[in-house]
LOSEDO-245197 format. One record per atom (N, C-alpha, C): x, y, z. Coordinates in steps of 0.2 Angstrom, whole numbers, plus 5000, padded with zeros to 4 digits. Example, Ala and Ser with C-alpha at 12.3 -4.5 7.8 and 13.67 -1.06 7.14 Angstrom:
BEGIN
506649725039;506249785039;506649845039;506449895035;506849955036;506450005039;
END
This chain:
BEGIN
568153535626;567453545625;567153475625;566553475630;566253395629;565653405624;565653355618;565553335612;565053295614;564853245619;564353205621;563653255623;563053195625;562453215625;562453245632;562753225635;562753285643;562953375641;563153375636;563053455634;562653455632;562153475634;561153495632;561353565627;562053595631;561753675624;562253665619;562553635618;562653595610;562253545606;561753515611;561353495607;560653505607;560653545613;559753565611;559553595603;560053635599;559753675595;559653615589;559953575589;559853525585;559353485584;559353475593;558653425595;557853455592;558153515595;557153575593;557353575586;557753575581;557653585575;557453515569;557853485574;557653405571;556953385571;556653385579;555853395580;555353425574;555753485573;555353525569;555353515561;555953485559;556053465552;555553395553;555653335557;555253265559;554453325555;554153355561;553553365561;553153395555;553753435548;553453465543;553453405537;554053345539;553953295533;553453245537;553253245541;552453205541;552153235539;551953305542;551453325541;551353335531;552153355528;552053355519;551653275518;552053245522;551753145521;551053175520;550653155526;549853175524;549553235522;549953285520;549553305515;549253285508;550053235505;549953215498;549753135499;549653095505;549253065505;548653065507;548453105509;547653115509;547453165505;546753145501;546453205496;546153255500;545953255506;545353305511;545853345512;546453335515;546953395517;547153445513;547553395508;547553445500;546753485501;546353465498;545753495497;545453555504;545853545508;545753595514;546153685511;546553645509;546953715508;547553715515;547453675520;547953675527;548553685525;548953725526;549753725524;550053675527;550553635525;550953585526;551353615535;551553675532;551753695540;551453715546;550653755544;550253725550;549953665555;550053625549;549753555551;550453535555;550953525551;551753515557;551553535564;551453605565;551353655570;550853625575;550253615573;549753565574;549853515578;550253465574;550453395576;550953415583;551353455582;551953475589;551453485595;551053535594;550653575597;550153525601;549853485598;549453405600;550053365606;550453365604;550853305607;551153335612;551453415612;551553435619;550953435622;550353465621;549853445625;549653375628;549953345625;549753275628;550353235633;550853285632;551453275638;551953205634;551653195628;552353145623;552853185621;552753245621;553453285620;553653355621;554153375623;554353425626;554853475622;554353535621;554853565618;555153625622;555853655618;556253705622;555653785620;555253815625;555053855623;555553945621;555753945624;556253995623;556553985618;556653935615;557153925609;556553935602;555953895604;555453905600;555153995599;555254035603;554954135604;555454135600;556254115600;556854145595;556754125589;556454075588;556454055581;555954095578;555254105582;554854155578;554954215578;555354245583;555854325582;556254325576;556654275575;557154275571;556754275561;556454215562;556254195555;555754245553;555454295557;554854345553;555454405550;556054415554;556554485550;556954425545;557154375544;557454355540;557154345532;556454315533;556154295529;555754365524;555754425528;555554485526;556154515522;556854505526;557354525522;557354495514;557454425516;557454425510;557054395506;556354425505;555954455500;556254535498;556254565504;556354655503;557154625496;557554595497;558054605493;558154595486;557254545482;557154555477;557354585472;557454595466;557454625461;556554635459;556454695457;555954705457;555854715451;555254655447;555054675441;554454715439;554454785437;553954805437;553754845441;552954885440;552854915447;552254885450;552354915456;551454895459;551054905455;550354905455;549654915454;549254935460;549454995465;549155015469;549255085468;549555105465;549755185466;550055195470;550155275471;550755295475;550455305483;549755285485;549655285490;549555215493;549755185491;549455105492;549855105499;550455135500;550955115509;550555175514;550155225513;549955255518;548855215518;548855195512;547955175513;548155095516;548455045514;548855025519;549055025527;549355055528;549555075536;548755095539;548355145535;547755165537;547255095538;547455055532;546854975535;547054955541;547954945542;548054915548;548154945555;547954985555;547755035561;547055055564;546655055557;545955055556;545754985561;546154935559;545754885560;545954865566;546554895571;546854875576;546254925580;545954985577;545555025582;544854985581;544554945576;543854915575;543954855582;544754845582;544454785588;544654805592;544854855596;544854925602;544354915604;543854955599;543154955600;542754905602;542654875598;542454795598;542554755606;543154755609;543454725614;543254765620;543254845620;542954885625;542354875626;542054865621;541054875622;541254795627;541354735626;541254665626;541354685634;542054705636;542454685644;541854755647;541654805644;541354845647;540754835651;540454775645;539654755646;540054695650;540454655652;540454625657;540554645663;540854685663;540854715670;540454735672;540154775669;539454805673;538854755674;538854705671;538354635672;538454585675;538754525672;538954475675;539754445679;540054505677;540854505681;540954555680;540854585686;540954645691;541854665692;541954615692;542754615695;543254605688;542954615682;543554605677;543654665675;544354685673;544554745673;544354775666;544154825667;543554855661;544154885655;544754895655;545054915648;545454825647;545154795650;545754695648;545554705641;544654745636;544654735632;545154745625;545654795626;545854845622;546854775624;546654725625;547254655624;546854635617;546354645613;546254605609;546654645601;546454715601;547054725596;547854715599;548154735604;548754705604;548854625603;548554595607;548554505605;548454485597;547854515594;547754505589;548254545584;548154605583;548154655578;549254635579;549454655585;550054665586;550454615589;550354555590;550654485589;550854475600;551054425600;551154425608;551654485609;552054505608;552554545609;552154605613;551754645610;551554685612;550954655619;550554595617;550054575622;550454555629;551054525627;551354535634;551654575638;551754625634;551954715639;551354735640;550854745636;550354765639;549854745644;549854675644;549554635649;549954625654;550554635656;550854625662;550654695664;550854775660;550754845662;550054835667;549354825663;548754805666;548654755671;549254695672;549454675678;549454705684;550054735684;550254805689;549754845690;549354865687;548554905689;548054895691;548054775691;547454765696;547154685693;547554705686;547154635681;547554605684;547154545686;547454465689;547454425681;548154395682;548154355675;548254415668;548254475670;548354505664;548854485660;549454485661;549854455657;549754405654;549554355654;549354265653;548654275648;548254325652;547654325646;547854355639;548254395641;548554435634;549054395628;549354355631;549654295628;549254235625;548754225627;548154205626;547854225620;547654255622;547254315616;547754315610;548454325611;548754305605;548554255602;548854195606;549054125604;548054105598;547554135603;546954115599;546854145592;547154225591;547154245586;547654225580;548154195583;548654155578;548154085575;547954055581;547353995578;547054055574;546854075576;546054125570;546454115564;547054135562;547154165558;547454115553;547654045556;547754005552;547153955549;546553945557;545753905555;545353955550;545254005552;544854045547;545154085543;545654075540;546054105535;546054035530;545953975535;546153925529;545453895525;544853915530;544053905529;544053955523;544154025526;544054085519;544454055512;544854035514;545254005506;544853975505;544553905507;544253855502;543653875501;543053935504;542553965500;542653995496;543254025495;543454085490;543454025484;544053975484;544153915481;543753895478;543253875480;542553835480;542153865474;542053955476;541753995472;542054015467;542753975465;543054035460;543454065460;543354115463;543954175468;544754155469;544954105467;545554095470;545654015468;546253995465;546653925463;546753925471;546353835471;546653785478;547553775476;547653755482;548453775481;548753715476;548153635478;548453575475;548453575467;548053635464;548053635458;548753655454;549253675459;549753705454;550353645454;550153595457;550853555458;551053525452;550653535447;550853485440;550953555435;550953605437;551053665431;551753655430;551953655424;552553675420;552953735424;553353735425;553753815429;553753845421;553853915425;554053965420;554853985421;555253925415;555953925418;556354015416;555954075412;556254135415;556354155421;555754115425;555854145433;556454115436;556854065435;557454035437;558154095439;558154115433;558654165433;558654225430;558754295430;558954335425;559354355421;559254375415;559854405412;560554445418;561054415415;561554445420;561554445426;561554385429;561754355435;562254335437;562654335442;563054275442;562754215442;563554185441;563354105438;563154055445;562854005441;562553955447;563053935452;563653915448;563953895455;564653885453;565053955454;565553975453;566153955458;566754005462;566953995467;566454005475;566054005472;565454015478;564653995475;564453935476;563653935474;563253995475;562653995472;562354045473;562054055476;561754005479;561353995487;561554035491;562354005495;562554055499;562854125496;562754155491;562754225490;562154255493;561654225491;560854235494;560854235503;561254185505;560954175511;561254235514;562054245513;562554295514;562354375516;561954385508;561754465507;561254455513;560554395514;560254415518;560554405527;561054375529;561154375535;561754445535;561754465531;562454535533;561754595533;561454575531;560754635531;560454635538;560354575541;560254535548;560754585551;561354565551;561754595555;561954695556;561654695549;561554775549;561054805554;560554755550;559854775555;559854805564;560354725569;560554735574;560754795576;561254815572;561954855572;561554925572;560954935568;560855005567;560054995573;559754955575;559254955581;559454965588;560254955588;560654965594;560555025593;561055055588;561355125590;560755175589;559855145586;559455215587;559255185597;559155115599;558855135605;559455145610;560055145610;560655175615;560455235614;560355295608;560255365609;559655385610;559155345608;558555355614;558555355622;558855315624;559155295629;559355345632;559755365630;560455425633;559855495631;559555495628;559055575629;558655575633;558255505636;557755495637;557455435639;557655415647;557355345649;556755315649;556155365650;555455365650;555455365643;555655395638;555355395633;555755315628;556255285630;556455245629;556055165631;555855165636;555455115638;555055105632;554555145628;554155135625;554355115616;554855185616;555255165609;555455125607;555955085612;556655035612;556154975610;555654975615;555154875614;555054885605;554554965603;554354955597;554954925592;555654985592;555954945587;556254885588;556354845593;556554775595;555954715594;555254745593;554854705592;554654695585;554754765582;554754775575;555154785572;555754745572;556454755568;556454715561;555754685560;555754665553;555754705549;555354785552;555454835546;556054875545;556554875550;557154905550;557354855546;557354805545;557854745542;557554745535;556854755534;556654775525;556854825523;556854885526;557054955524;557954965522;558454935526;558954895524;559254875519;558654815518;558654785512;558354815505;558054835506;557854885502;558654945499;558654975504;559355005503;559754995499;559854935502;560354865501;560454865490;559654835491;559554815484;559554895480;559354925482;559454985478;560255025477;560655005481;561255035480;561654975474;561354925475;561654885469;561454895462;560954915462;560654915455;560854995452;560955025457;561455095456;562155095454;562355025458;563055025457;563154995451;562554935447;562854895442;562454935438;562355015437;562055065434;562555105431;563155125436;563555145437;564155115433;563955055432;564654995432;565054975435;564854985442;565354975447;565254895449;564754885446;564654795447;564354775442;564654735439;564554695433;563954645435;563854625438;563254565438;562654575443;562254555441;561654555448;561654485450;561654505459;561854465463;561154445465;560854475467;560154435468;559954375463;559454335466;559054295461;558454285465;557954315462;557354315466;556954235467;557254175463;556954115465;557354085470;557954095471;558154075477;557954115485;558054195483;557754215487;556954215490;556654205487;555854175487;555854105493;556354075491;556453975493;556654015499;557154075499;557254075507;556954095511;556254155510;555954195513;555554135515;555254055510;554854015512;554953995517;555753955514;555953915523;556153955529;555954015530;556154045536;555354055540;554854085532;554254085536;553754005538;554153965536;553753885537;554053885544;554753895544;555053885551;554453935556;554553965555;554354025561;553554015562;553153955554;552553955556;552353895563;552953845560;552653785565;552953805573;553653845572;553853865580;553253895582;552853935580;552254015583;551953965586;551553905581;551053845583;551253815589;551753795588;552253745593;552053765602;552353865598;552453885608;551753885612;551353895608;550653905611;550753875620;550253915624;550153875630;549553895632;549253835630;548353835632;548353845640;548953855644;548553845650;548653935654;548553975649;548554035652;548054085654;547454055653;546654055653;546454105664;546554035665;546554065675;545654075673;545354045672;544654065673;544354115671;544754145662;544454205662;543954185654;543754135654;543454105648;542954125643;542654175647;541954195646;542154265640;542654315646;542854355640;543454355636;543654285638;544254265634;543754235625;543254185626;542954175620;542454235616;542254275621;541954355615;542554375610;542954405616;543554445612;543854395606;544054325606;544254275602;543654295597;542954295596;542654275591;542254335588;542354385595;542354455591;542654485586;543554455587;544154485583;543954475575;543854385575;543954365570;543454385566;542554415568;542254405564;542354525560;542354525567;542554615564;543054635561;543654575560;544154585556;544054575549;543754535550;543554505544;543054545537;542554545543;542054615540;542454685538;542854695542;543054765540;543454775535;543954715534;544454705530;544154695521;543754655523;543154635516;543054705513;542854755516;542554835514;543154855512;543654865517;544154925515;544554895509;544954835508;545454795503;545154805496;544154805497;544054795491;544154855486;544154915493;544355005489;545255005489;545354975491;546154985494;546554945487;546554865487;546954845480;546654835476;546054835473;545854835465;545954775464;546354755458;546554675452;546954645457;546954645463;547254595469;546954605474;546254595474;545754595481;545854555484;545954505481;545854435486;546554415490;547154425487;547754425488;547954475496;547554555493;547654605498;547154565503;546654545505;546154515510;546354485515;546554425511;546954365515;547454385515;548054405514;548554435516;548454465525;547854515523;547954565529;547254525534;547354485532;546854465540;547354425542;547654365538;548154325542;548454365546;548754425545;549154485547;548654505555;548054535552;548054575561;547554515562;547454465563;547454405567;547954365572;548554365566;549154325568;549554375568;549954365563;550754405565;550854415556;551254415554;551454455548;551654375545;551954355546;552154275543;551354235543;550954255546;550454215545;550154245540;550254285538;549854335533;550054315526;550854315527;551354265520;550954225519;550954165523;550954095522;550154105521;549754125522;548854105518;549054145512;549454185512;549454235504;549954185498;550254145503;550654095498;550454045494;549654055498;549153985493;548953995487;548754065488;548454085481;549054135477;549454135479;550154175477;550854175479;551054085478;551154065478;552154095478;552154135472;552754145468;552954235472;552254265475;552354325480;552254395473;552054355467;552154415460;551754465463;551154465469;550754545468;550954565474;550754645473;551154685478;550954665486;550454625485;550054605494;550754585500;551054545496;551454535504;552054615504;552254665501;552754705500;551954765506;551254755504;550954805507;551154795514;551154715517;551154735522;551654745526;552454725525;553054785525;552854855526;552654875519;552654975519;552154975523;551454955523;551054955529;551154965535;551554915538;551654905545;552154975546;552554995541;552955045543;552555115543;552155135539;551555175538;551055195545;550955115549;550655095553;551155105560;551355095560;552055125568;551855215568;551655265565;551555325565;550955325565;550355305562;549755305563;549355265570;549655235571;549655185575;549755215583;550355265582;550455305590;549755315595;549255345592;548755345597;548455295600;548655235598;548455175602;548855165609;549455185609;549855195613;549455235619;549255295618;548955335622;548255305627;547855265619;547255245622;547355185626;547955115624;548055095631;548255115638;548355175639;548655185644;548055235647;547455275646;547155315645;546555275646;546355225645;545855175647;546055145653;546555135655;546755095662;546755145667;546555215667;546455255673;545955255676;545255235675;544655235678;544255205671;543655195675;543255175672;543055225667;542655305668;542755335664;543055355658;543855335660;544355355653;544055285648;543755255651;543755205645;543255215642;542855245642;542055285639;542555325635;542855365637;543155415636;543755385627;543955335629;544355315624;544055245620;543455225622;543055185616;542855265611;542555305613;542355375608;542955395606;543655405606;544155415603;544255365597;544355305601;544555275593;544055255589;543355255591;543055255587;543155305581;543055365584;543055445579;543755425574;544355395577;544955395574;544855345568;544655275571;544355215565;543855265560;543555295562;543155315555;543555365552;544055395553;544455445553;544755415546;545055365548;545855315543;545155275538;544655265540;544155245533;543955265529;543655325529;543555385524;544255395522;544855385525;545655415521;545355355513;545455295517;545455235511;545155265509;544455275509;544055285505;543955315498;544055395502;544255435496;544855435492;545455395496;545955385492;545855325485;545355295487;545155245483;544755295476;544355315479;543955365473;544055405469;544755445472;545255485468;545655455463;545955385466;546355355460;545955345455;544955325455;544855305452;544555365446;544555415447;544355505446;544755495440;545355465443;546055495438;546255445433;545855385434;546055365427;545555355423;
END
């Protein structure tokens, strides 16, 4: 085997990794040398992301884009797993409906900018461009709400029926929403900061730790014939590998019943294997806590402060790779409704999510808020990482909602499936399916709502 630098796939992974490790310890450099950044609230790993992202743009450097989509495929299941494998202190504070009002916000909100996105591409067709395709609106919840994955199946689908550039807009539409979600996710923070509402992040870096949270009663020991690091990393990459193992054999028997109806299913659980991979972990962590119930296992194998440090380093990886892949050059002249749909999203997400989070989490409204806009902005790691400012240590149930949520959300969410495909038939069907999901959006808000009022009846 050649060892030298003429083997580019032995050492690319190095190289992109190197890049990416260089660009988080600048970026930590000027955060703690400058006071405005700190005082920004900017995450260290955005700013990294940022810097890359600048410098590809400016052709000083070249990264491997494929190897950067894997990294953020990779690190949103891994860093979910192992939060899901926690020991759980305690219960929620939402009630036993928090995962289905939940799923309802996040679908709610995937239909408000349905809405939002159809009225915009509608009113420009029929006014000052005649020729853009009248459902391109309904790229802003998949861009937004459900990450490039889906914007770029749907946007190539709407390709094939006429949209020039569909695909590339819809990737687009991602990539700006991932900005949304990190510029005004990081703006919300420092007015919430400013008012009160929420400790700036640089406030905590001189707190005393709370050394219970190092370890629990009856753990294994720190570092036996095996550190306890890699016990942590272990549970969570055999859970990885479970994940694959069980996402193969439901879409091979999809498959085998049903090739049309696999087209559709297969993308979802391949695009949302993070929740097969919590749900897993979950398992996981439950069959143990039975077994050393049982006495079948003397010690708890978890350590929720290691696994915290993992789920970090995988969602800081995955944030500056998302930043990194960006390609501003996807646009093709469609700017006009490319900038509505961008500042539609952010501001009707933001609106709607303010209303429903503050009937939804109670004594963690600000935690649940920002949590779920980084989320249907960006992607679910962008939702982490702004929820890590103000909660840092991950103690409220906000990032576990959007797990159960988004699983919640895959079955409430099916009629969106309908309505992209259902608007792309005539002009008509998209009248037709703006009045659907709106009826549906008010449908999943009165669920909050009421479920909101009944909790409150009962205590």
């Amino acid at each position: 085997m050649d060892f030298s630098a003429a083997n580019t796939a032995l050492w690319n992974v190095v190289i992109q990794l190197g890049v990416i490790a260089g660009a988080i310890l600048i970026a930590n450099f000027l955060r703690q040398r400058f006071a405005f950044i700190r005082k920004s609230l900017l995450p260290t790993a955005v700013l990294a992301g940022f810097i890359l992202l600048i410098l590809k743009q400016l052709g000083v450097l070249r990264m491997d884009e494929d190897f950067l989509e894997i990294l953020v495929y990779h690190c949103i299941a891994l860093g979910f797993i192992a939060m899901s494998l926690r020991v759980m202190r305690g219960g929620g504070r939402g009630g036993d409906l928090t995962g289905p009002k939940s799923g309802a916000i996040i679908v709610g909100t995937y239909l408000i900018q349905g809405v939002a996105g159809l009225v915009i591409t509608l009113a420009l067709s029929y006014t000052v461009m005649p020729g853009l395709f009248k459902a391109a609106g309904l790229l802003l919840p998949m861009g937004f709400g459900q990450g490039p994955g889906q914007a770029n199946n749907v946007g190539a689908t709407y390709e094939s029926l006429g949209f020039a550039g569909g695909r590339s807009f819809g990737l687009a539409v991602a990539a700006a929403g991932y900005i949304c979600a990190c510029v005004v996710g990081v703006v919300m923070l420092n007015i919430l900061a400013r008012r009160g509402a929420v400790s700036a992040g640089d406030r905590r870096t001189d707190e005393a730790p709370d050394l219970s949270f190092f370890q629990d009663d009856g753990e294994i020991a720190v570092s036996d014939s095996i550190d306890k690091l890699s016990v942590q990393l272990a549970m969570v990459l055999l859970v990885y590998l479970l994940t694959y193992l069980v996402t193969w054999g439901l879409t091979s028997g999809v498959a085998a019943i049903s090739e049309s109806l696999a087209g559709t299913v297969n993308t979802l659980l391949w695009g949302f294997n993070f929740i097969v991979g919590s749900a897993l972990a979950i398992l996981v962590r439950t069959l143990l806590e039975k077994a050393k119930a049982a006495g079948l296992v003397r010690r708890q194998y978890q350590n929720n402060y290691l696994l915290n440090r993992l789920s970090g380093f995988f969602f800081d990886i995955m944030i500056v790779a998302g930043i990194a892949s960006i390609d501003l050059q996807d646009l093709h002249g469609l700017w006009l409704p490319f900038i509505l749909l961008v500042a539609a999203g952010g501001i009707v997400t933001w609106l709607y999510l303010k209303f429903v989070c503050r009937r939804a989490y109670g004594d963690y409204y600000y935690e649940g808020l920002i949590s779920m806009y980084g989320m249907l902005t960006g992607t679910i790691g962008s939702g982490v990482l702004l929820l890590r400012e103000i909660d840092p240590n991950l103690r409220t149930p906000a990032a576990n909602n959007l797990i159960i949520g988004s699983s919640y959300g895959i079955v409430l969410g099916a009629p969106m499936l309908v309505f992209v495909g259902l608007a792309s038939r005539s002009p008509a069907m998209c009248f037709v399916t703006l009045g659907l999901a709106a009826v549906y959006h008010i449908a999943l808000t009165v669920f909050v709502v009421r479920a909101h009022r009944k909790k409150k009846d009962g205590e």
